[in-house]
C-alpha positions as a Markdown table, in Angstrom:
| # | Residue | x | y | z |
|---|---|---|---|---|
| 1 | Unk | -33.4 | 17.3 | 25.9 |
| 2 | Unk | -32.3 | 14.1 | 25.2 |
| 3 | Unk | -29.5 | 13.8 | 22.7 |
| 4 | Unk | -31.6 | 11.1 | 20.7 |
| 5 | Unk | -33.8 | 13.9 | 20.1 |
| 6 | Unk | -32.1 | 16.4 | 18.9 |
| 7 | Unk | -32.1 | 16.9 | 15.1 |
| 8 | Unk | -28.8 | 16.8 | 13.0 |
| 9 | Unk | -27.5 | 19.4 | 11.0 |
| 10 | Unk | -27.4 | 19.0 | 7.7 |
| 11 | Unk | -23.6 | 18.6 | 7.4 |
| 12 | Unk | -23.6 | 15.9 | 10.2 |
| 13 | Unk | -26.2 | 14.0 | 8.2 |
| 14 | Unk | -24.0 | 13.8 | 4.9 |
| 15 | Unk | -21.0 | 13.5 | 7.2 |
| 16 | Unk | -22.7 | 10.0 | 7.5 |
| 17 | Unk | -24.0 | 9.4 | 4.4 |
| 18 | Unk | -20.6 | 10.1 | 2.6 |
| 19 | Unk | -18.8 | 7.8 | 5.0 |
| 20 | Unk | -21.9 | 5.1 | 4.3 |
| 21 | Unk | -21.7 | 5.6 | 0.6 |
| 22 | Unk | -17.7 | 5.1 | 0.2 |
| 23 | Unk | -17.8 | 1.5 | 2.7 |
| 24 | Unk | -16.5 | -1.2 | 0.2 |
| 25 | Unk | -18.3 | -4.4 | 0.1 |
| 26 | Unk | -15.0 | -6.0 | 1.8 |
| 27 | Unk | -15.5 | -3.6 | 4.4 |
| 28 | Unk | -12.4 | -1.1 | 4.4 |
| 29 | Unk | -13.6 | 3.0 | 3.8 |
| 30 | Unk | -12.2 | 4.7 | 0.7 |
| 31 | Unk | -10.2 | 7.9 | 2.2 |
| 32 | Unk | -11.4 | 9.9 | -0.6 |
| 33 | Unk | -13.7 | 8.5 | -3.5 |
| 34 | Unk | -12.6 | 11.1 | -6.0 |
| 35 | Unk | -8.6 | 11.7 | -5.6 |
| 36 | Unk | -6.7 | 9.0 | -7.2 |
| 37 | Unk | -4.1 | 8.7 | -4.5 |
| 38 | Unk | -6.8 | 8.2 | -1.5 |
| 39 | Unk | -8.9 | 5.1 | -3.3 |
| 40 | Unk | -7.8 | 2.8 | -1.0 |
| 41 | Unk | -8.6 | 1.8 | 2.3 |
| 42 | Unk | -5.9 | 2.9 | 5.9 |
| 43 | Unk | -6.5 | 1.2 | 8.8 |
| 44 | Unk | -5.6 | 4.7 | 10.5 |
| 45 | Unk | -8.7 | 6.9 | 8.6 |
| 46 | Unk | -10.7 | 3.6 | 9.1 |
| 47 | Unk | -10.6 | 3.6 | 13.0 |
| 48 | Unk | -11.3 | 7.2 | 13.2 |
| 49 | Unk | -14.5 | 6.6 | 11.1 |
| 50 | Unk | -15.7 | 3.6 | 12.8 |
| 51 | Unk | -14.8 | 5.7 | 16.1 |
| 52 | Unk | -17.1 | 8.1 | 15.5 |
| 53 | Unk | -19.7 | 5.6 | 14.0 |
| 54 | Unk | -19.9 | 4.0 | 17.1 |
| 55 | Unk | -20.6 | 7.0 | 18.8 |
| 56 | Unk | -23.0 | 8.3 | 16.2 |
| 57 | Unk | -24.8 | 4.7 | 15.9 |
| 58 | Unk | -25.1 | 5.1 | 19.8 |
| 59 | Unk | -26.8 | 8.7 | 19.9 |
| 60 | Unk | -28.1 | 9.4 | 16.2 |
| 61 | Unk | -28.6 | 5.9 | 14.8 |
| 62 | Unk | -30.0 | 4.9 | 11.3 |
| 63 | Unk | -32.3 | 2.3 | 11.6 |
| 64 | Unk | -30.9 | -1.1 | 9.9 |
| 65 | Unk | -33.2 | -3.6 | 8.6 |
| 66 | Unk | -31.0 | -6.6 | 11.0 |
| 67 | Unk | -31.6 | -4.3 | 13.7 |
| 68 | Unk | -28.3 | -2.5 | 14.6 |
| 69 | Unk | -27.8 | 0.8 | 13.8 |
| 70 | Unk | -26.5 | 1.3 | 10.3 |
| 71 | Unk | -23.5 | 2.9 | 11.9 |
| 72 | Unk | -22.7 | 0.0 | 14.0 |
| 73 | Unk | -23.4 | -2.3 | 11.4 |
| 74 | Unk | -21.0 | -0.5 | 9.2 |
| 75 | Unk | -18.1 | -0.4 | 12.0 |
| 76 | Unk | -18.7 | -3.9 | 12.2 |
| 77 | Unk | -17.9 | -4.5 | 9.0 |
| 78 | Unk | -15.2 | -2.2 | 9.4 |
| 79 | Unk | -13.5 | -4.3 | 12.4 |
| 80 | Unk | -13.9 | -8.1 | 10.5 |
| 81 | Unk | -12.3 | -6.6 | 7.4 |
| 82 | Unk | -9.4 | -5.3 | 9.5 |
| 83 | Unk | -9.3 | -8.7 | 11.4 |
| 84 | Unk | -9.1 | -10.2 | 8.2 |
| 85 | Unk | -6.1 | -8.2 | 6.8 |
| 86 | Unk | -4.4 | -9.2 | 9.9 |
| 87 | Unk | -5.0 | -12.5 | 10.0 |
| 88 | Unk | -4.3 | -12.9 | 6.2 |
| 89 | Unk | -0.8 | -12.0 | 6.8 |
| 90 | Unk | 0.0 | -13.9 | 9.7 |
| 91 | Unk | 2.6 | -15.8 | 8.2 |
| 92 | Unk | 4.7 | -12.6 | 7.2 |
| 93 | Unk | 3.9 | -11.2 | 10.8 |
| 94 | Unk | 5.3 | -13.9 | 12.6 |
| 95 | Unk | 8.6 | -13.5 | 10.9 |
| 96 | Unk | 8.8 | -10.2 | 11.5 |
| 97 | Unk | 8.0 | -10.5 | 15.1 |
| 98 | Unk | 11.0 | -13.6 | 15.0 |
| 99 | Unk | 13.2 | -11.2 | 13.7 |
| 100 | Unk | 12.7 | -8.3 | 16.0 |
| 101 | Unk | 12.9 | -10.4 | 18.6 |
| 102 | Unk | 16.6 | -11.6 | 17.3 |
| 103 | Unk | 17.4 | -8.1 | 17.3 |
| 104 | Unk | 17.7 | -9.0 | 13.1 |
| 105 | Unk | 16.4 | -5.8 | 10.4 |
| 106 | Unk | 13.2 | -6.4 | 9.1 |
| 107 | Unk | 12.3 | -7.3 | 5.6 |
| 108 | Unk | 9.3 | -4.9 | 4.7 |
| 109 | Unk | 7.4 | -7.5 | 2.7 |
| 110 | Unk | 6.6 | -9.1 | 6.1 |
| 111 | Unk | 5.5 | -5.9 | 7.7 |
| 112 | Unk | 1.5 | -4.5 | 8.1 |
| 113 | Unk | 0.3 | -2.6 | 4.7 |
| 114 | Unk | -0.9 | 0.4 | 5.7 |
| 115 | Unk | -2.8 | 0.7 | 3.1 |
| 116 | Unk | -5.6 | -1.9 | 0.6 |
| 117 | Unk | -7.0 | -1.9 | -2.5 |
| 118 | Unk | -10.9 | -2.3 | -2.4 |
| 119 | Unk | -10.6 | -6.1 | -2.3 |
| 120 | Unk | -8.1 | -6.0 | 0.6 |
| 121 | Unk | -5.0 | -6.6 | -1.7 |
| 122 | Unk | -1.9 | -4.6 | -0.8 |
| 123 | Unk | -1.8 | -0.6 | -2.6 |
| 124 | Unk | 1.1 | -0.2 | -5.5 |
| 125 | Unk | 4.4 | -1.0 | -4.6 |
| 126 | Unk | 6.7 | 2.1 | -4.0 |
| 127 | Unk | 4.4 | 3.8 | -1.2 |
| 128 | Unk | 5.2 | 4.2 | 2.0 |
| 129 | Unk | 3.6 | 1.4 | 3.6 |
| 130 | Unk | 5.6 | 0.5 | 6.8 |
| 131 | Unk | 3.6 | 2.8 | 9.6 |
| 132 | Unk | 2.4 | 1.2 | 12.7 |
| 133 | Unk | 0.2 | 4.1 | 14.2 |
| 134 | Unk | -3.0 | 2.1 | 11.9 |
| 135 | Unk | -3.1 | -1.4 | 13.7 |
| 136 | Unk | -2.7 | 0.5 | 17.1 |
| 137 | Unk | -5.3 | 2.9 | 16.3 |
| 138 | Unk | -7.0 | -0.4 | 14.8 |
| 139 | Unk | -7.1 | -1.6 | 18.3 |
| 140 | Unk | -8.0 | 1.3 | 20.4 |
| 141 | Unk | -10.9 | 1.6 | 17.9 |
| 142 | Unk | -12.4 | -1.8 | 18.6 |
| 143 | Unk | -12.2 | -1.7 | 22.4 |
| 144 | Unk | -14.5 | 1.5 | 21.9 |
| 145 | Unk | -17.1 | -0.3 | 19.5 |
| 146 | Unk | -16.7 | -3.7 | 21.9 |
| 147 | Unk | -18.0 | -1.6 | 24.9 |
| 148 | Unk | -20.5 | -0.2 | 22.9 |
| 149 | Unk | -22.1 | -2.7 | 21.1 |
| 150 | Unk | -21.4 | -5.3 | 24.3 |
| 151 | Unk | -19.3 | -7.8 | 21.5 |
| 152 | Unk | -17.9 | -9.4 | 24.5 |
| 153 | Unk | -16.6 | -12.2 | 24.3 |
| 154 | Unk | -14.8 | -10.9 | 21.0 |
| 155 | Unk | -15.3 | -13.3 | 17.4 |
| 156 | Unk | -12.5 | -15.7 | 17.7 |
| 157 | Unk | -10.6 | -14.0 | 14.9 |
| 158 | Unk | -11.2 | -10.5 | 16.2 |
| 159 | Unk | -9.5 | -11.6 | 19.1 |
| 160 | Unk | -6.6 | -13.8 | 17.6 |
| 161 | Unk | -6.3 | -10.5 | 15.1 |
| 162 | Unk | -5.9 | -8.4 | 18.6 |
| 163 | Unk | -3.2 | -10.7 | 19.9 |
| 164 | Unk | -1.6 | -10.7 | 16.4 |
| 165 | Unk | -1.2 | -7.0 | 16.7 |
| 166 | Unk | 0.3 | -7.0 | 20.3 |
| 167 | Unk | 2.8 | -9.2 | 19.4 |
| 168 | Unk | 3.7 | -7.0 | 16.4 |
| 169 | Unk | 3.6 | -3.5 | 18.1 |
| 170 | Unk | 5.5 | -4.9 | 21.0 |
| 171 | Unk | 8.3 | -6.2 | 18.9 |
| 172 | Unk | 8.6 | -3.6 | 16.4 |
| 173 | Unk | 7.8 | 0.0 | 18.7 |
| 174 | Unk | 11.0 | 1.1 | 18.9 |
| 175 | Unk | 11.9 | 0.6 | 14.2 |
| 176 | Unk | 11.8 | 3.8 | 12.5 |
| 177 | Unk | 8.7 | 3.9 | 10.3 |
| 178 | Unk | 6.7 | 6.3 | 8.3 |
| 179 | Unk | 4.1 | 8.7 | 10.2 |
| 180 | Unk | 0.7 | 9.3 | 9.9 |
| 181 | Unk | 1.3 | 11.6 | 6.4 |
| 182 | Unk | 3.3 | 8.9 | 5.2 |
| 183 | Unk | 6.9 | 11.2 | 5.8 |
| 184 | Unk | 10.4 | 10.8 | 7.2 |
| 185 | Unk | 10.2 | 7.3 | 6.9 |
| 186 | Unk | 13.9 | 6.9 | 8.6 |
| 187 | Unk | 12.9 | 8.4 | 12.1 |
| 188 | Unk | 10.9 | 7.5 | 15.5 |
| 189 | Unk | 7.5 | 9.4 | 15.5 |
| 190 | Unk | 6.0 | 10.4 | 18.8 |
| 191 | Unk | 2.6 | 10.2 | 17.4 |
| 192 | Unk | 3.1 | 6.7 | 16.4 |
| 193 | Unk | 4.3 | 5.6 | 19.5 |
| 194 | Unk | 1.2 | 7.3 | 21.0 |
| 195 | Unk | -0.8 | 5.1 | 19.1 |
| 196 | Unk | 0.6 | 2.2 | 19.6 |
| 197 | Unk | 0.3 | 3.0 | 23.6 |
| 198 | Unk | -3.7 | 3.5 | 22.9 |
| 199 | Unk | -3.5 | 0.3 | 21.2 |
| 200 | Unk | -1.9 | -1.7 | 23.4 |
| 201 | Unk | -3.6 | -0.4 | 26.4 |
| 202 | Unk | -7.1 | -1.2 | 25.0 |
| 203 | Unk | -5.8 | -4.6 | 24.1 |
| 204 | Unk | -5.1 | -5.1 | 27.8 |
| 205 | Unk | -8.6 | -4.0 | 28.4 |
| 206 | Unk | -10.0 | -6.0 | 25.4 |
| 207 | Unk | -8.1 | -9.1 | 26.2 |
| 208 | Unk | -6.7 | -8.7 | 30.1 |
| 209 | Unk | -4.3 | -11.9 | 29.7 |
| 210 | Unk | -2.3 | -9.9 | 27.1 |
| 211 | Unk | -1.1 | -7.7 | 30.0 |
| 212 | Unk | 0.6 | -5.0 | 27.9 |
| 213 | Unk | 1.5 | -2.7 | 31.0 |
| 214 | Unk | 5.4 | -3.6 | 30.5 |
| 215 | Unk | 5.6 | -2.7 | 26.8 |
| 216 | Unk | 2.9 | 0.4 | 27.6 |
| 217 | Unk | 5.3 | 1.9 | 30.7 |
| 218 | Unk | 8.3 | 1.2 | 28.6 |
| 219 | Unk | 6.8 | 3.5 | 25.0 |
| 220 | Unk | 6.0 | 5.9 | 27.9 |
| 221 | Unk | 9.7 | 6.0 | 29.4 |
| 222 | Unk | 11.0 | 6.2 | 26.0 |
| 223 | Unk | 9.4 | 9.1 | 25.1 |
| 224 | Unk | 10.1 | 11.3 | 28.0 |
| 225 | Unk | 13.7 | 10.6 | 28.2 |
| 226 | Unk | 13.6 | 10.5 | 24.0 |
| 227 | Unk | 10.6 | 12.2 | 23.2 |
| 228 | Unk | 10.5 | 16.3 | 24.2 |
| 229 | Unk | 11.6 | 19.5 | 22.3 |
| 230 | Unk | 14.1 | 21.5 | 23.9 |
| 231 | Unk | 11.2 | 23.4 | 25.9 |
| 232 | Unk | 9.4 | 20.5 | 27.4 |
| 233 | Unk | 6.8 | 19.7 | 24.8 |
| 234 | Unk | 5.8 | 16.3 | 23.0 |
| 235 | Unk | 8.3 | 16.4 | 19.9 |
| 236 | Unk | 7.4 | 15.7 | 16.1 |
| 237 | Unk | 9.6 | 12.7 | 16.2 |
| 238 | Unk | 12.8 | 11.8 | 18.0 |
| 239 | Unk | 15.7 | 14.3 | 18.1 |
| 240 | Unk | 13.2 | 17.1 | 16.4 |
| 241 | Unk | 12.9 | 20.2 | 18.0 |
| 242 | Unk | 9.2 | 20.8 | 16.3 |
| 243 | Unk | 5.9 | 19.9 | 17.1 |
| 244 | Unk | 3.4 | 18.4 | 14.7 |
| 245 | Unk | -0.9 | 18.2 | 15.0 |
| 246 | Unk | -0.6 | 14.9 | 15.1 |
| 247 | Unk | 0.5 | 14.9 | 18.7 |
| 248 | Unk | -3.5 | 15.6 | 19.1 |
| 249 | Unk | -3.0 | 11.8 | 19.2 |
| 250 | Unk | -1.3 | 12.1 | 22.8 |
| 251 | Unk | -5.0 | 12.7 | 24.2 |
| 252 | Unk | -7.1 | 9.8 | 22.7 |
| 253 | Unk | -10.3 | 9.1 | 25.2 |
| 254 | Unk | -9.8 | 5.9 | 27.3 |
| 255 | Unk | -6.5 | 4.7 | 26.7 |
| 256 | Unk | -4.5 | 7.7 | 25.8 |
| 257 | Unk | -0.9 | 8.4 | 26.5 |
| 258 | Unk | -2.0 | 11.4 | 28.2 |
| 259 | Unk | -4.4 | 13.1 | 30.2 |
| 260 | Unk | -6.0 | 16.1 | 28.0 |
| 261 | Unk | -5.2 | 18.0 | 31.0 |
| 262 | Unk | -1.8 | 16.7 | 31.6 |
| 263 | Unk | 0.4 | 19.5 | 32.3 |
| 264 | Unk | 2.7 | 18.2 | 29.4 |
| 265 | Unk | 0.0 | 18.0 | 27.3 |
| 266 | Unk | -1.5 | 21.4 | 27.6 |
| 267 | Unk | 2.4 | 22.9 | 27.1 |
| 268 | Unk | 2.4 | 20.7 | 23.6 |
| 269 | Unk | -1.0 | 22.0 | 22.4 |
| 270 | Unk | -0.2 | 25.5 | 23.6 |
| 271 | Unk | 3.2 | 24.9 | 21.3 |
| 272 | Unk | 1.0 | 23.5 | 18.5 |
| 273 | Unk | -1.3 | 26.6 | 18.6 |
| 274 | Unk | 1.8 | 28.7 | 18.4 |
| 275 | Unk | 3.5 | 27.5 | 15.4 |
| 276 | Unk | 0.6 | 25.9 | 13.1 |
| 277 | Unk | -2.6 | 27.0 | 14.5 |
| 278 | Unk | -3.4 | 29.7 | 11.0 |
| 279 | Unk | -5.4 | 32.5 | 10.1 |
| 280 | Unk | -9.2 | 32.4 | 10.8 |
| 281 | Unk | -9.1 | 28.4 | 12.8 |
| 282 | Unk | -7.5 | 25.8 | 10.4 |
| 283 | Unk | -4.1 | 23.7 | 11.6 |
| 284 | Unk | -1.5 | 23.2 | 9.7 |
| 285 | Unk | 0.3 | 19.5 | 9.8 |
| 286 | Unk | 4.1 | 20.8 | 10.6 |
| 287 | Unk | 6.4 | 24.3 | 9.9 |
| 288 | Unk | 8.1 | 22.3 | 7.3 |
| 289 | Unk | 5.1 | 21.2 | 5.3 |
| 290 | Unk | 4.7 | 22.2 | 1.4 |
| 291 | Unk | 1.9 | 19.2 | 0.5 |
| 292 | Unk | -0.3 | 21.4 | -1.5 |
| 293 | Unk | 1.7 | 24.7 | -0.3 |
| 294 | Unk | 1.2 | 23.6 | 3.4 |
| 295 | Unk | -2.2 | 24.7 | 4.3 |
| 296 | Unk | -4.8 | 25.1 | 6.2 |
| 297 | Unk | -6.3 | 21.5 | 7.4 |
| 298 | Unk | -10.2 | 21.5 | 8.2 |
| 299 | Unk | -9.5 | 17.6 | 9.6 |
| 300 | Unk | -6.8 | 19.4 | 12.0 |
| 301 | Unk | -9.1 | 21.9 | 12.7 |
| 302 | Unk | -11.8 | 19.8 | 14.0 |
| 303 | Unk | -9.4 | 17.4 | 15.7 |
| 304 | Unk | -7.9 | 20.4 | 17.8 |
| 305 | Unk | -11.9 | 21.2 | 18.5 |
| 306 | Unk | -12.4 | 17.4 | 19.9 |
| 307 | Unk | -9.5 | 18.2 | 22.4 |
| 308 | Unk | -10.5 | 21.5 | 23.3 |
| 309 | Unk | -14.0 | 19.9 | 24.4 |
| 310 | Unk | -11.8 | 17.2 | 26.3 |
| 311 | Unk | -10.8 | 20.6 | 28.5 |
| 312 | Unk | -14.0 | 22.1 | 28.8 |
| 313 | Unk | -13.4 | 24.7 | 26.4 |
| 314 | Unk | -16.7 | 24.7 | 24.4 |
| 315 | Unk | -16.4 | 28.1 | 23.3 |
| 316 | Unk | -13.0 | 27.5 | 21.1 |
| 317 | Unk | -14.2 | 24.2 | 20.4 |
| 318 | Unk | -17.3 | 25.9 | 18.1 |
| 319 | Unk | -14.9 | 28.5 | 16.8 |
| 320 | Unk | -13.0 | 25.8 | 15.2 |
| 321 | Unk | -15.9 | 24.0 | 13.9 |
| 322 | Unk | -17.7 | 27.0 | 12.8 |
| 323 | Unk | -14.0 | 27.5 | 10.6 |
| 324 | Unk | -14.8 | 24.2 | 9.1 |
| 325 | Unk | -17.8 | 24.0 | 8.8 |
| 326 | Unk | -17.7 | 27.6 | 6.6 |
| 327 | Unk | -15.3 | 25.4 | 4.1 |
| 328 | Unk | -17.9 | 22.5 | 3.5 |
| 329 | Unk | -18.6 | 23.2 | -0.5 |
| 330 | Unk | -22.0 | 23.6 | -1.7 |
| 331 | Unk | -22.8 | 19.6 | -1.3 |
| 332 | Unk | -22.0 | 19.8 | 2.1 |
| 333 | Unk | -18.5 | 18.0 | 1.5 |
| 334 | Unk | -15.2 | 18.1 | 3.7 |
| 335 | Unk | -12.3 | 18.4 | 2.1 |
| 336 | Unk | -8.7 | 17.3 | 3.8 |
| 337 | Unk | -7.1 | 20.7 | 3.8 |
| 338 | Unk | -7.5 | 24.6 | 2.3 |
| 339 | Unk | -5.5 | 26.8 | 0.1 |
| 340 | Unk | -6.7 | 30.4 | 2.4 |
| 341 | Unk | -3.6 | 29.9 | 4.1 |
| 342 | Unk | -0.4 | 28.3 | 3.0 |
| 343 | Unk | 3.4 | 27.9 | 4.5 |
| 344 | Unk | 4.6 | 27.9 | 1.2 |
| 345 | Unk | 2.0 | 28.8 | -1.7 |
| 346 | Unk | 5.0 | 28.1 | -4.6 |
| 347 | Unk | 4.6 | 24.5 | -4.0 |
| 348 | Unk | 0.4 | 24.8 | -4.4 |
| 349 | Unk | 0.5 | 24.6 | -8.3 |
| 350 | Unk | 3.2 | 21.7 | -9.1 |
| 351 | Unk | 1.1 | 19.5 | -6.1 |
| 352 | Unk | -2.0 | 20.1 | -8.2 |
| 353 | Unk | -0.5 | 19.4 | -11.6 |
| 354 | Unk | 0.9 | 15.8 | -10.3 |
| 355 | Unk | -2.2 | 15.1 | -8.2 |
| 356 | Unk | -4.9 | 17.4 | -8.9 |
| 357 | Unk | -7.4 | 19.0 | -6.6 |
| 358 | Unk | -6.9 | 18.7 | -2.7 |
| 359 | Unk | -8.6 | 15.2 | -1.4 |
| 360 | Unk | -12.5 | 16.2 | -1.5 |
| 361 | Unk | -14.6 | 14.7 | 0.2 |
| 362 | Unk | -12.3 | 12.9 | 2.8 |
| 363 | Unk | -14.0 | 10.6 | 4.8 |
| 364 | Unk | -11.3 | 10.8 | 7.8 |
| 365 | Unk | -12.8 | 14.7 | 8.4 |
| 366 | Unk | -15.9 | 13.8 | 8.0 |
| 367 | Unk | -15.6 | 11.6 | 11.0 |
| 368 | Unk | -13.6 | 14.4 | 12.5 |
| 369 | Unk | -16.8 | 16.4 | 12.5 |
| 370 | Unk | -18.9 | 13.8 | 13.7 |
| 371 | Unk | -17.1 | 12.8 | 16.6 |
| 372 | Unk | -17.1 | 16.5 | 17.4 |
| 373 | Unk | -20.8 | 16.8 | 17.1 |
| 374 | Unk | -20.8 | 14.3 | 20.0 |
| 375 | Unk | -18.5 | 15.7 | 22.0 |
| 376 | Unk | -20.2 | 19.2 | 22.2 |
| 377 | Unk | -22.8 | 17.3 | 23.6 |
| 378 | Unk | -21.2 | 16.2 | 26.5 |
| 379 | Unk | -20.8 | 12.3 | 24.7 |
């Protein structure tokens, strides 16, 4: 049967309707439209989403009254407003990159925000805002949506946006920033650097004359001379003898730092299994995690489903969906993570009194599933 024609699930349909709905007219995706914390817009959760839009817009598209898919048209929208945070801070940018290159400390005013308020100004001062996993992600994102939607040549500011971003990562790879759960701020994440690779190596492909392979085989070197736990996995971050889910990253389709079948690979999701895979299918993030007791995460959960499908292993792949899809709430909403299973259930309450409830819906595993859909299907 063609893939057109098969119907969606329910879920899969108000997977895309939440991620529709919470779009801001500037273009970035709220991470979560009810927690307080997540109303902003990440170029990391952004990517993912408009990822998985540009497969869904491809093989389950919503007719759009310009004549795109909705999805597409939405990614779209997604891509210019990320150009345009780039390129609004280009000033800033090129000092930074002046300084790295002078071997000078940075000044985190003239870093990347991670994270934007709905009308693209920076989030509250105070966060952790220096991570550069989101513009590389950013990047390996767009090269996806380019070859989809057949945006070649790129809009003149995607493209000076793209080169922007080179510059950037290639300066500033090797500065300790904060990881993709905005933690450990002082230490080299191997996550990050695998998505700066991604990045970069879709750049090359994006824009050829930016020939990245240097920078690329250098992040690479770095990491398996810098990179490895003590028994020959992928490492949380540098000089950590842990792993983290986030090293799911490792495996990204196209332009990843790894094969999924790379024999380091498989050791690092064996590892990751091991020590965070819990009770009944949901991942936790890392052993030492307490963020609302350290539980269960349905976004990790489908994320470890996407690679299993990357190695032919359909039948785990729809035990870990089935896991998530049993903790979708009456509405058919996502939430980041579950209580079922914690690390460390004394921290649960005090997280909910300063926060409140766990981030619900969150847009980031909504695309999760959706890119999972997909990928069950051979896409």
């Amino acid at each position: 049967m063609d893939v057109k024609a098969q119907p969606l699930s329910s879920l899969h349909s108000h997977s895309q309707q939440v991620i529709l709905d919470n779009q801001q007219a500037s273009g970035g995706y709220l991470a979560c439209p009810t927690m307080p914390d997540y109303q902003f817009s990440w170029f990391r959760d952004g990517a993912f989403i408009a990822y998985a839009l540009t497969l869904d817009g491809l093989h389950a598209p919503i007719v759009h009254p310009v004549g795109l898919a909705a999805q597409w048209d939405s990614a779209l929208k997604f891509h210019d407003w990320c150009a345009r945070m780039i390129n609004d801070r280009a000033e800033a940018l090129e000092r930074t990159i002046a300084r790295a290159e002078r071997g000078e400390p940075l000044v985190l005013q003239d870093t990347l925000n991670a994270r934007y308020r709905v009308e693209g100004s920076e989030g509250p001062a105070g966060w952790p805002e220096f991570q550069l996993d989101g513009p590389g992600l950013w990047v390996w994102a767009l090269a996806k949506y380019a070859e989809v939607a057949r945006m070649t040549p790129l809009p003149v500011d995607w493209e000076a946006a793209v080169e922007r971003v080179v510059r950037y990562l290639s300066a500033v790879w090797r500065t300790p920033c904060y990881d993709c759960w905005e933690e450990r701020g002082d230490q080299i994440h191997i996550s990050t650097l695998a998505a700066i690779y991604a990045g970069l190596h879709a750049a090359q492909r994006l824009l050829p004359r930016l020939n990245t392979e240097s920078t690329c085989a250098a992040i690479k070197a770095y990491i398996m001379t810098n990179g490895l736990t003590l028994t020959g996995e992928l490492a949380k971050s540098v000089g950590l003898d842990m792993v983290d889910a986030n090293l799911l990253l490792a495996a990204l389709p196209d332009d990843g730092l790894l094969a999924p079948d790379d024999p380091l690979m498989v050791r690092t999701i064996a590892r990751v299994e091991r020590d965070l895979l819990a009770q009944g299918h949901g991942v936790h993030r890392h052993c030492e995690d307490t963020y609302y007791g350290g539980g269960a995460w349905v976004l990790l959960g489908l994320w470890l489903a996407w690679y299993k499908t990357q190695v032919g292993d359909t039948a785990r792949a729809h035990e870990l969906v089935s896991w998530a899809e049993a903790h979708a709430d009456a509405a058919h909403n996502l939430p980041e993570q579950v209580k079922d299973v914690m690390f460390d259930p004394s921290f649960y309450d005090g997280w909910l009194a300063e926060r409140g409830e766990i981030a619900n819906p969150l847009l980031w595993t909504h695309a999760k599933y959706v890119i999972v859909q997909h990928a069950l299907k051979g896409i």
